[in-house]
C-alpha positions as CSV (number, residue, x, y, z in Angstrom):
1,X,30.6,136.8,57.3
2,X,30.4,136.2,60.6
3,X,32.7,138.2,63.1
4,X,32.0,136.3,66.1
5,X,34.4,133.1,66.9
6,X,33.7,129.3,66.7
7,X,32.8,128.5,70.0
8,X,33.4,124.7,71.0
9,X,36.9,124.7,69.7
10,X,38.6,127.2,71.7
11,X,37.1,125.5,74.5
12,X,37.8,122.3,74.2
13,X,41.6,123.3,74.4
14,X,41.2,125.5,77.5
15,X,39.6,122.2,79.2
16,X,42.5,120.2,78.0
17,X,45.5,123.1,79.6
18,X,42.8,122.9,82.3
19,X,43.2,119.2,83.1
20,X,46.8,118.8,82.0
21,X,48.1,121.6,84.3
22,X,45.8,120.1,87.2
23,X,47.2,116.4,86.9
24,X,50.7,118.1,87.2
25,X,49.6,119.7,90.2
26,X,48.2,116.6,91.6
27,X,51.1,114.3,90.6
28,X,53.6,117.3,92.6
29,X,51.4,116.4,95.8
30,X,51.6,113.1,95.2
31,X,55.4,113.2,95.0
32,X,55.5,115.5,97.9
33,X,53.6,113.6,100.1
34,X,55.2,110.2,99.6
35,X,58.8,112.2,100.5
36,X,57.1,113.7,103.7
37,X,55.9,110.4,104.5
38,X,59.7,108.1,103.8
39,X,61.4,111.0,106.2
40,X,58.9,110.8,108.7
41,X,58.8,106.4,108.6
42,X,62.8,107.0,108.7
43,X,62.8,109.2,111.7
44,X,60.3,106.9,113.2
45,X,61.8,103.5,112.7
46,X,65.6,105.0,112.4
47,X,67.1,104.2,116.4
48,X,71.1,105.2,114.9
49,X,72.7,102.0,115.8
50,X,73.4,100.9,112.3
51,X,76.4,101.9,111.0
52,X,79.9,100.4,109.9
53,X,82.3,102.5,112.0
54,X,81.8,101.6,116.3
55,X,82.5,105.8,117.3
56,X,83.4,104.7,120.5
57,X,87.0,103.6,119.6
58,X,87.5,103.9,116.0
59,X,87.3,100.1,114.7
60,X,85.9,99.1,111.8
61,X,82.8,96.1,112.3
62,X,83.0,93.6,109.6
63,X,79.9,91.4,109.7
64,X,79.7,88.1,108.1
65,X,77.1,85.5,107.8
66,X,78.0,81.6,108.4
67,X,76.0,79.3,107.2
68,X,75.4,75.3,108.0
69,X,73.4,72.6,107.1
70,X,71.1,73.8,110.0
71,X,71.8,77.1,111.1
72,X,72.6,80.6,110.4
73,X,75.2,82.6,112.9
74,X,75.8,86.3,112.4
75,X,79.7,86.5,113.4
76,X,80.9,90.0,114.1
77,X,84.3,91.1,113.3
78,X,86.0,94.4,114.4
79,X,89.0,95.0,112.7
80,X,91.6,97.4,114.4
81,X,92.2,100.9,112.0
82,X,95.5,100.5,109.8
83,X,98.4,101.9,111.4
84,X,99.9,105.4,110.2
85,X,103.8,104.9,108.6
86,X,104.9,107.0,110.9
87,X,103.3,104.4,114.4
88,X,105.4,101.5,112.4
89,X,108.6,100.4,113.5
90,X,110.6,99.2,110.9
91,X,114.1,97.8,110.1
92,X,115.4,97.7,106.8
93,X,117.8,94.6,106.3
94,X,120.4,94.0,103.2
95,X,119.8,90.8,102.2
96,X,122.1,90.4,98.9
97,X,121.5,94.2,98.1
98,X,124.5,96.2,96.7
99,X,126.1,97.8,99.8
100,X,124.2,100.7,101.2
101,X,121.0,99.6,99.3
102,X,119.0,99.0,103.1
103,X,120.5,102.9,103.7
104,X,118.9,104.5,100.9
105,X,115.8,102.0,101.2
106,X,115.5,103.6,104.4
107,X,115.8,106.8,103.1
108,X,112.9,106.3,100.8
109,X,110.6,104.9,103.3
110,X,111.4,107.8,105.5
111,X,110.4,110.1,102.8
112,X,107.3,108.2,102.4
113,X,106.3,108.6,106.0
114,X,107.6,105.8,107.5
115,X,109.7,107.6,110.1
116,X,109.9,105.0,113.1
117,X,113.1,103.2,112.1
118,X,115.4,102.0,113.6
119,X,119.1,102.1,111.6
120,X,119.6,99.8,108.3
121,X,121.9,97.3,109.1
122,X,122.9,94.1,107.2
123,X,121.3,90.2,107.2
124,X,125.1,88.8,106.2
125,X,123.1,85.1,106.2
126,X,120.0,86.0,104.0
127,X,120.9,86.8,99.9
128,X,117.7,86.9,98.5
129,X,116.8,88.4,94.8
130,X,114.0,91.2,95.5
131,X,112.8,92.9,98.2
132,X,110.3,91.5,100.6
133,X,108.2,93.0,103.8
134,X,107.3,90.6,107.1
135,X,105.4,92.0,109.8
136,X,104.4,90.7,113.1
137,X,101.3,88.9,113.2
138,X,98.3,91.2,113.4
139,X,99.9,93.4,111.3
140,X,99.0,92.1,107.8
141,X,97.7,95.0,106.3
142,X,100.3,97.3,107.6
143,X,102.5,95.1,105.7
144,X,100.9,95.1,102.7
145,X,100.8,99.2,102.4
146,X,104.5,98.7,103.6
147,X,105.1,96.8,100.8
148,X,103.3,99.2,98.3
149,X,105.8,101.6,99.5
150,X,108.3,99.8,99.3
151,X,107.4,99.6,95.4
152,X,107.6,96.6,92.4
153,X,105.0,94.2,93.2
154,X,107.2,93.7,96.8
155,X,106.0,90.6,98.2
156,X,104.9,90.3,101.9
157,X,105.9,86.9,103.8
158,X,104.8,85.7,107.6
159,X,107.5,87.1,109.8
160,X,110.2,84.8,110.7
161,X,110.9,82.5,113.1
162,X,113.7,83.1,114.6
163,X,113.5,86.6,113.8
164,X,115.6,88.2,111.8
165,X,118.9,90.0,113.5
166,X,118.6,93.5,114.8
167,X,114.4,92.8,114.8
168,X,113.8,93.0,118.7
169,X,111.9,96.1,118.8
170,X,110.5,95.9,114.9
171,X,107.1,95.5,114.0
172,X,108.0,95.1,110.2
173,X,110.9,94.3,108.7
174,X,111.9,95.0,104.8
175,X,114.6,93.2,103.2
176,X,116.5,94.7,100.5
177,X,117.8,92.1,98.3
178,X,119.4,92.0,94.5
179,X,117.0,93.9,92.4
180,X,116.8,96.4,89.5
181,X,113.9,98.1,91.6
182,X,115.8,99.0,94.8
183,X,114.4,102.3,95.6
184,X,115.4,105.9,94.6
185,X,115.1,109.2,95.7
């Protein structure tokens, strides 16, 4: 018997830890260095002008690309940030609701934030079913959260011409007419 172990076979495993545990050493570095190196290209080539908000006022920069038969334009758009509820003026008309329906329509939309209003009042010429929203022009998107507010797939329609009564000082204008889905507290 032999007390002394089988050399060869121990070592051959020791070499193989060996080499394992280095390439996982060497593949870290590797990993390591390639981050070093992306931060250090970003800082480089990185000047800050990029970006979709201009921080100077706010406004949002949609850009689009047109393109022709023989060119292509960059066009720049910079959209103006939607309106709080409360910088809206808005009139709430009857327009074939039951009586007091533009009141408590009001009332909702005041609980909802929309807080620059001027009094309900009654369209006695307009008898529409459903509500509606119409805002002044450049308003569009105002309108359209207006009208999410205002609830029930409530449609939004180019602001009338002539304006509806009372309207003078309105930027938006929602008309309460005959609906199931006139607004509750």
């Amino acid at each position: 018997m032999n007390s002394q172990p089988e050399r060869g076979r121990g070592t051959k495993r020791t070499a193989m830890a060996a080499e394992a545990g280095s390439a996982a050493v060497k593949g870290g570095v590797l990993i390591g260095v390639a981050i070093l190196l992306g931060v250090v290209l970003l800082q480089i080539t990185d000047d800050g002008s990029t970006g979709a908000v201009d921080k100077a006022d706010g406004r949002v920069q949609v850009a689009t690309t047109t393109t022709g038969p023989d060119e292509e334009l960059p066009d720049t758009t910079f959209l103006d940030p939607v309106k709080a509820p409360d910088e809206i003026r808005v009139l709430v008309l009857n327009g074939g609701a039951p009586a007091g329906a533009a009141g408590a329509m009001s009332d909702v939309l005041s609980g909802r934030g929309y807080t620059n209003q001027e009094q309900a009042n009654d369209w006695e010429s307009v008898t529409r079913t459903g509500n509606m929203v119409t805002c002044r022009d450049g308003l569009e998107r105002e309108g359209a959260t207006l009208a999410i507010a205002v609830g029930d797939n409530t449609p939004t329609e180019q602001f009338p011409d002539p304006a509806p009564p009372f309207s003078d000082e309105a930027d938006c204008v929602v008309i309460a007419g005959l609906t199931e889905a006139t607004p509750t507290t």
